[in-house]
C-alpha positions in Angstrom: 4.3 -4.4 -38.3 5.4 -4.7 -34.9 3.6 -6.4 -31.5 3.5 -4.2 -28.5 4.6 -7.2 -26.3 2.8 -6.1 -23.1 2.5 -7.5 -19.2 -0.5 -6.8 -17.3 -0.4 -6.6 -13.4 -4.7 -7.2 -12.5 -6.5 -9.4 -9.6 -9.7 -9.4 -11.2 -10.0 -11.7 -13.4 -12.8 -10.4 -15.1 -11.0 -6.8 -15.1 -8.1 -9.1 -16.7 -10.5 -11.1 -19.2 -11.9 -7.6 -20.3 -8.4 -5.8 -21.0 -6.8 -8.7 -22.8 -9.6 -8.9 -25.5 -10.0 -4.8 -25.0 -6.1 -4.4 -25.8 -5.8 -6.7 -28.4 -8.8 -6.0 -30.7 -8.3 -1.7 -30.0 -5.1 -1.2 -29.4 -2.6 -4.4 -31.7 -1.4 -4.9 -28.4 0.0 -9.0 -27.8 -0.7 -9.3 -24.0 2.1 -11.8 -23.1 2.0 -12.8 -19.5 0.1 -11.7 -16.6 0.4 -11.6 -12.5 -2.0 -10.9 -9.6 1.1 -10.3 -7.0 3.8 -7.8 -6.9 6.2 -10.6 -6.3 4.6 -12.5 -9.6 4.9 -9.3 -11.5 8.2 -8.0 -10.4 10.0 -11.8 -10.9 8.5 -11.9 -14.2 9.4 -8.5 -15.5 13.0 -8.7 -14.0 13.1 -12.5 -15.5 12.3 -10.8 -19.1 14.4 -7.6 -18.9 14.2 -5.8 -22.5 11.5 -8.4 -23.5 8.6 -6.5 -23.1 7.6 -2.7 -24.0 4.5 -2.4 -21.9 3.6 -2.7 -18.2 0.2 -2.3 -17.2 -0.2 -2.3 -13.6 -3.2 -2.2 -11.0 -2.3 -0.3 -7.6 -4.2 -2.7 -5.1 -3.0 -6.1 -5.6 -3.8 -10.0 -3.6 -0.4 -9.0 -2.7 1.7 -6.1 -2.6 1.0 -3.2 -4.5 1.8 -1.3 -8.1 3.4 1.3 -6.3 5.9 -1.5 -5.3 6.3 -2.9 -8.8 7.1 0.4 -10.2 9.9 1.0 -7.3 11.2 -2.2 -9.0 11.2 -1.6 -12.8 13.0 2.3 -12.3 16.1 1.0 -14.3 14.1 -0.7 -17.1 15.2 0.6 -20.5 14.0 3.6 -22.0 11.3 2.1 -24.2 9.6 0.1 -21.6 7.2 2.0 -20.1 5.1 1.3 -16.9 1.2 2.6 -16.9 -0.5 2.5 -13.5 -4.7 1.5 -14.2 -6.4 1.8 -11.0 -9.8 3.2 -9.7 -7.9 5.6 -7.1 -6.4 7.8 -9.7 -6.6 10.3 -7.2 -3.8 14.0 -8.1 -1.7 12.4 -4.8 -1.6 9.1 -6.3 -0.7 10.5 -10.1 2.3 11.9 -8.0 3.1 8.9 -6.3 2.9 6.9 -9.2 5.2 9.3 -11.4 7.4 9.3 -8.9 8.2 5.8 -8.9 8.8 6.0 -12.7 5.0 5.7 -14.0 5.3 6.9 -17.7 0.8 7.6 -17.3 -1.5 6.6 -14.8 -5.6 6.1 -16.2 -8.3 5.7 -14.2 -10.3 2.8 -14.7 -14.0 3.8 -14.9 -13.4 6.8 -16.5 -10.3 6.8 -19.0 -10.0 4.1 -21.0 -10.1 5.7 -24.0 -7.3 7.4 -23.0 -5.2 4.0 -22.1 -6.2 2.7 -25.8 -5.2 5.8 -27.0 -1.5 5.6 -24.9 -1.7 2.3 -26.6 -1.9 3.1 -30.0 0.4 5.7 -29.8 3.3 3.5 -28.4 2.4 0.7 -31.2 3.0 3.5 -33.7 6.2 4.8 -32.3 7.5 1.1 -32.6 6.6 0.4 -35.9 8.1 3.6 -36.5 11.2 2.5 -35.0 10.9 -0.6 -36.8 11.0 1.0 -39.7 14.0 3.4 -39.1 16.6 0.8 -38.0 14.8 -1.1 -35.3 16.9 1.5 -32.6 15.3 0.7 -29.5 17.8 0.6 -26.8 18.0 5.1 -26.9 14.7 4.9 -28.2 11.9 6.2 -26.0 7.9 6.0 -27.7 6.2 9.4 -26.3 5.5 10.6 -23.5 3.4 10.1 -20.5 0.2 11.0 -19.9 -1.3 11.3 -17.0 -4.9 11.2 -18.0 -7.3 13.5 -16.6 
């Protein structure tokens, strides 16, 4: 079985605390590094390029913003995919934020389900992909959602 290796971009650290132990007992999700910054996020996910599967990325930052890190991470490979988690999933923003390359966008007080569901579903398609030759350099894992 496979580990959805996963970054998360959060300021709050007890938005943070809550996610890791949310994604990992839900979702089989390995939470491997995480930033407060866009310049954290976007050294570290350049830094690891085709290391991780997962972004999960807050739109108001200490610094910079998600919309910013997503501008960054367009040419990632196919399989990594980049979820915007914000309170301001406002329609403009969900347009924004697909846009950039967003793959979902889930609001945080109201669709977390649906981000542990995303989650799930990814974890699946890898293990899946795992277990049909380990193709994951074509290989995309569903598609986006955009909650609702």
């Amino acid at each position: 079985m496979s580990t959805l290796v996963t970054y998360l971009v959060e300021d709050n650290t007890i938005i943070l605390d809550h996610l890791i132990d949310t994604l990992t007992e839900l979702a089989d999700v390995n939470v491997t590094a995480h930033a407060a910054t866009q310049d954290e996020a976007t050294q570290w996910l350049d830094s690891h390029n085709g290391a991780w599967h997962l972004a999960i990325v807050d739109l108001f930052l200490k610094q910079g913003s998600g919309l910013g890190i997503l501008a960054e991470c367009r040419h990632r490979k196919p399989y990594q995919k980049m979820v915007v988690l914000t309170n301001y999933a406002t329609p403009q923003i969900r347009l924004r934020a697909a846009a950039l390359g967003a793959d979902a966008v889930f609001d945080k007080s109201t669709e977390l389900d649906g981000l542990m569901d995303y989650c799930v579903q990814q974890v699946n398609c890898l293990n899946h992909q795992d277990a049909h030759g380990g193709q994951r350099d074509g290989a995309t894992c569903g598609g986006g959602a955009s909650g609702h």
